[in-house]
C-alpha positions in Angstrom: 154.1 71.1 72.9 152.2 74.4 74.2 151.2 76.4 70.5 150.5 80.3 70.6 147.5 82.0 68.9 148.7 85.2 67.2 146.0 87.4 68.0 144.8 91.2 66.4 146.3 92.4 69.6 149.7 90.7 69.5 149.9 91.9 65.8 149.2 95.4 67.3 151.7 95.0 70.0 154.2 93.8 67.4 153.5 96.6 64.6 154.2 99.1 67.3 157.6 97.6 68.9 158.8 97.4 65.4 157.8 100.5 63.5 157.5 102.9 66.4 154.1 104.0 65.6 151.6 105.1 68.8 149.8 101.7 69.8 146.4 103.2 68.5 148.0 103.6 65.1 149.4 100.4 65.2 145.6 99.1 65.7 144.2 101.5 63.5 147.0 100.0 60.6 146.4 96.3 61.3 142.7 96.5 62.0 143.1 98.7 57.9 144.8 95.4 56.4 142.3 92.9 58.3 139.5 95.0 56.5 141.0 95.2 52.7 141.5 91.5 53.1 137.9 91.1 54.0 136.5 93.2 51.5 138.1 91.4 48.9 137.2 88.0 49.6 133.3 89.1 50.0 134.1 90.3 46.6 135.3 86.7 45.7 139.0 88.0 44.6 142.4 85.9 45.5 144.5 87.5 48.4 147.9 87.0 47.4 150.7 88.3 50.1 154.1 87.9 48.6 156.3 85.1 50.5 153.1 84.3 52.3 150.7 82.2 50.7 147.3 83.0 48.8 143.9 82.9 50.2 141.6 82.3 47.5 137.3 81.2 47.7 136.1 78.2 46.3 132.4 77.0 45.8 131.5 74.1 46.7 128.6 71.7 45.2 125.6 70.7 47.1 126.2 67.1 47.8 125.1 64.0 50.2 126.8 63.7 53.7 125.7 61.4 56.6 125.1 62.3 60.1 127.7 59.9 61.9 125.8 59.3 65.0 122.8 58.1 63.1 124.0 57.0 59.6 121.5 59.4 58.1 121.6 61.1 54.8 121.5 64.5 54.6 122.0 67.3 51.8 124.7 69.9 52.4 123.8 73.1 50.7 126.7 74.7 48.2 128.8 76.9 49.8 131.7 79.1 49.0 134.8 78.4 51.5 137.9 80.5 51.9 141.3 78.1 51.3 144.3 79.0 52.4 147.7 77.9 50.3 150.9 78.8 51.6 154.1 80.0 49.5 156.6 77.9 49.3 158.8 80.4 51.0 156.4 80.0 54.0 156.7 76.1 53.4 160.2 75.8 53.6 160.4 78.0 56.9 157.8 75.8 58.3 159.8 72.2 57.6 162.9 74.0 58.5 162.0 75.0 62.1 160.0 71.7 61.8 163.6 69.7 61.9 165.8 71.7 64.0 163.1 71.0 66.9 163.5 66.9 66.3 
């Protein structure tokens, strides 16, 4: 199975076929969202996009690891990671075209 990437440019392409808008303000728009979402998760604040999903920061804890070549310990610093959990809108949507391609 060959998988896309949807890419700033496709969502360009695709703002401006559906709305109409000139392809630089289709960019300009897109490129708008991309930064508010940005901005707020520097700011550490939940993204929530309606029949989406959320995208929401957690920290994680320094902890131990181990370097699988070698079998060393090491310590991973704590961190702050970006998680992603889609709606169940999105979910359903998903396992639906999921089965009809079985």
């Amino acid at each position: 199975m060959k998988s896309k990437t949807l890419t700033r440019s496709g969502l360009f392409e695709s703002v401006y076929n559906k709305f109409g808008l000139s392809r630089s303000e289709s960019a300009d728009l897109v490129e708008c969202v991309i930064e508010e979402i940005c901005k707020a998760a520097e700011r550490g604040e939940s993204i929530k996009l309606s029949s989406f999903g959320t995208f929401f920061i957690r920290s994680k804890n320094e902890r131990i690891g181990r370097n699988p070549k070698t079998g060393q310990e090491v310590s991973i610093t704590p961190r702050r990671v970006m998680v992603f959990k889609p709606s169940t809108i999105l979910k359903e949507l998903v396992d639906t075209k999921n089965k009809s391609k079985l």
